[in-house]
N, C-alpha and C positions, 0 to 999 in steps of 0.2 A: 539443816543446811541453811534453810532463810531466817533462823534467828541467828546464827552465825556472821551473815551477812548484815541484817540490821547492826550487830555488835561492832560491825567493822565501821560503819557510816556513822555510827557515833562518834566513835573513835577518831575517825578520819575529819569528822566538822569540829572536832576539840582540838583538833591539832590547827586547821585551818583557821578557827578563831584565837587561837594564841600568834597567828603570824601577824607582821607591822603590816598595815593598810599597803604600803608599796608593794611587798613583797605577793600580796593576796593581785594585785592590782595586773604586776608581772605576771602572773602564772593565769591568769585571767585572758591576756593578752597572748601569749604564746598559744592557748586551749584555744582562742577563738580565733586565731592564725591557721592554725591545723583544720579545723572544721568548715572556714571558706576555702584552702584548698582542694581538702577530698570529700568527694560526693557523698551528701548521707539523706536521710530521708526527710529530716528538718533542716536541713540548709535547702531545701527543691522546693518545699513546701512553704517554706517563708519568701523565695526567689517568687515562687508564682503568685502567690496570696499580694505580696507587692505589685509585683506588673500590674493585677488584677485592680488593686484600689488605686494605683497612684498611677494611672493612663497619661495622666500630664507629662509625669517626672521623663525625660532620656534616659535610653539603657545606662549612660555612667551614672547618673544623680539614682536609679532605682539600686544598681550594684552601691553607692556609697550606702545608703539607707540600709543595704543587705549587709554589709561586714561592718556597720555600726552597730546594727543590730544584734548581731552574735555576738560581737563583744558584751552589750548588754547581758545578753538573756546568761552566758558565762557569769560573769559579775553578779547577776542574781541566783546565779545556783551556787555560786562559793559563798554570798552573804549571808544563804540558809543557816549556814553554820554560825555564824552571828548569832541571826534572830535565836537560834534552839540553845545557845551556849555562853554568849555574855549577860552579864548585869540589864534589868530589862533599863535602868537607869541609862548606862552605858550606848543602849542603842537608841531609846529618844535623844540621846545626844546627837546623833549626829542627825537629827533634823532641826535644821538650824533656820529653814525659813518656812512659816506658816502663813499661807494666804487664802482667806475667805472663810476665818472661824467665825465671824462672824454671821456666815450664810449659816452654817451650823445652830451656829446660836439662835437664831432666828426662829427653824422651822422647829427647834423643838419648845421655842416659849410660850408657844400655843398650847404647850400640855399635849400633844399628839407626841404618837409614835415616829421616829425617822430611820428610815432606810437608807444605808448609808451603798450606794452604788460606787463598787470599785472594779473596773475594770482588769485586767489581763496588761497592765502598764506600769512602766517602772518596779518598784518596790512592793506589790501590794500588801503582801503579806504583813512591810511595815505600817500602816493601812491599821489594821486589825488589830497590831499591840499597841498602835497610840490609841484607840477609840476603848481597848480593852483595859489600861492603865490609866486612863485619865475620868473616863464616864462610866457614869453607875447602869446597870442592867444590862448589857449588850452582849449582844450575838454574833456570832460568823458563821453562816451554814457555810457547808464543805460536803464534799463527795465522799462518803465513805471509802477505805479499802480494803482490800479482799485480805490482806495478811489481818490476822487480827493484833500480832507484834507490833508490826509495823501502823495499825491504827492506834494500838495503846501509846505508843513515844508521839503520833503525830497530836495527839488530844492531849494529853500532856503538857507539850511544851505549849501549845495556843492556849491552856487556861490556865496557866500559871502566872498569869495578873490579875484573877478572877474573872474574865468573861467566860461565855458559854461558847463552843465551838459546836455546834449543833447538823447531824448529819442529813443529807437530802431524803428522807424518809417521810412518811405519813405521820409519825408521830413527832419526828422534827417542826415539820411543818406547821402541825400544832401546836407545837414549844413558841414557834417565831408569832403565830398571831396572839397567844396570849401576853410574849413581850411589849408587841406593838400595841397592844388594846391598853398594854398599863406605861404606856408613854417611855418604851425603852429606845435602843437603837442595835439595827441589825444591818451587820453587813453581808450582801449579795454580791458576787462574781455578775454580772449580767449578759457579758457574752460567751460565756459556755454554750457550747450546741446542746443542748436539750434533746435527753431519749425521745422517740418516736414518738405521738401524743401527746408529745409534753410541747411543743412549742408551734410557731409558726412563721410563713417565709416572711422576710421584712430587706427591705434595702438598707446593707448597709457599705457603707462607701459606694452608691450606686448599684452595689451586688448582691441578686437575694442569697439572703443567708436565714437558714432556721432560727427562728428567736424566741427564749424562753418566756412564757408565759405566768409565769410565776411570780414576777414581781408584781406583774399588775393585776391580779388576783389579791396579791397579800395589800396592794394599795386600795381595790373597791373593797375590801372587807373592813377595813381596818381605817379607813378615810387617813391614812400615816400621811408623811410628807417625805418627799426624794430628795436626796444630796446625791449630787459624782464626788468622788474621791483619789484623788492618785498621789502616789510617790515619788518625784522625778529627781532621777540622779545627776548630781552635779558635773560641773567640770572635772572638779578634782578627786571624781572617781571613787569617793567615799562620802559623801553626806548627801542629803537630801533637801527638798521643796516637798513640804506635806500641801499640796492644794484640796477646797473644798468649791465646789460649783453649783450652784442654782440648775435641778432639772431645767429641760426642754419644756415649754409650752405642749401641753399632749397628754402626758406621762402617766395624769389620773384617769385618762377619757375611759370609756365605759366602750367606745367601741376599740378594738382590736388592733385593727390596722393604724389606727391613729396613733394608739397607746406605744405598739413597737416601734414606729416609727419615731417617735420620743425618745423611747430607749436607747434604741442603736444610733440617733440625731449626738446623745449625749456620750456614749462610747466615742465617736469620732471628733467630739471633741478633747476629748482626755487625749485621747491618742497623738491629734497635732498638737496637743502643748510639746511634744518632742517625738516625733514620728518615730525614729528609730527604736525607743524604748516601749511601744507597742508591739507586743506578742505574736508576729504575725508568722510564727512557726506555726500557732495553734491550726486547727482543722476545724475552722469555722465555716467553712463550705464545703467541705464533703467530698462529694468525689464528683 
């Protein structure tokens, strides 16, 4: 029954990547019309996660940011079909402006490893195919899942430019410090809420939220260097701003509290380069 289902979602993103950009754009806009007016459990959850971080904004300026948003996060689940199904040519096309390859360049001419920090913003996933088609050695951990179908097409489609798509495991984890020890680059999600043990509380947007502790483990082992990362969608609803950003002051520290606060310093920055295209359906604070 659920390889059945994988069959059909293949299907279904071959079809949506044959449709003209308008047409994808349209049905993007209708879907995200329907899901600001009936109540579901991520349009409540991105509604409060907002109030939550943006205490400034007015009830209309927090609702604008909220049905901007859903049109995003739509927009990027019909782009999936993109990324898994056009020419990987085809989709660094449409980023058409790159800012701050130069910070890139930089932290890796030191011959160190770099960590390439990409948030839960805009595009990320396009993120991963430019670092994975353009740079030699490179990694993206990712969360396994539980179908093993639906993990085979998801591994798949991420290393078909040769990078490694490497899963949150103990032996992943090992995969990523041996990249970094040999001066590759890995990209990390960094504000995923981290299972129990695995993180700690940190402010972010003024609000504690659990924060992975894994980046800055793999930075004291591995003395690597940190970039932000994000994808941000344009006006015109199909191309992109690949940005790259100079970590926070912090990022490497040895104590804890300092180090997250880096982290999540440089999440909240990714995120106001366009507030709305920030994920904030995610469940980064819990309950």
């Amino acid at each position: 029954m659920y390889v059945g289902k994988i069959d059909y979602l293949i299907w279904l993103g071959k079809l949506l990547a044959k449709l003209p950009a308008a047409m994808r754009l349209l049905i993007a806009k209708v879907l995200a019309r329907v899901l600001v007016l009936f109540p579901n459990r991520r349009r409540n959850r991105a509604s409060n996660n907002i109030a939550l971080c943006l205490p400034d904004f007015t009830q209309s300026e927090q609702k604008q940011v909220l049905r901007q948003h859903i049109l995003h996060r739509v927009q990027a689940l019909i782009e999936s079909a993109l990324l898994w199904h056009k020419p990987t040519a085809d989709m660094l096309g449409l980023v058409t402006v790159i800012e701050g390859q130069e910070i890139l360049e930089a932290a890796h001419s030191a011959g160190r490893g770099v960590i390439v920090s990409v948030p839960h913003f805009g595009q990320w996933e396009l993120v991963g195919l430019y670092l994975s088609a353009t740079l030699d050695n490179t990694a993206m951990l990712y969360k396994p899942l539980s179908n093993p179908q639906a993990e085979l097409q998801l591994r798949r489609y991420r290393e078909r430019t040769g990078g490694r798509a490497v899963p949150a495991t103990a032996s992943g984890i090992r995969l990523l410090l041996k990249i970094l020890r040999n001066a590759g680059y890995v990209g990390i999600l960094p504000d995923q809420r981290p299972k129990t043990g695995q993180g700690r509380p940190a402010l972010f947007f003024g609000q504690p939220a659990q924060t992975m502790t894994l980046l800055s483990r793999l930075v004291r082992k591995t003395h690597c260097a940190v970039v932000f990362a994000g994808c941000e969608r344009l006006a015109d609803g199909h191309s992109f701003k690949l940005r790259f950003a100079a970590a926070p002051f912090g990022i490497d520290a040895d104590d804890d509290a300092i180090a997250l606060a880096a982290l999540n310093e440089g999440v909240e920055q990714c995120a106001c380069w366009n507030l709305p295209q920030y994920q904030w359906s995610y469940n980064r604070f819990g309950r």
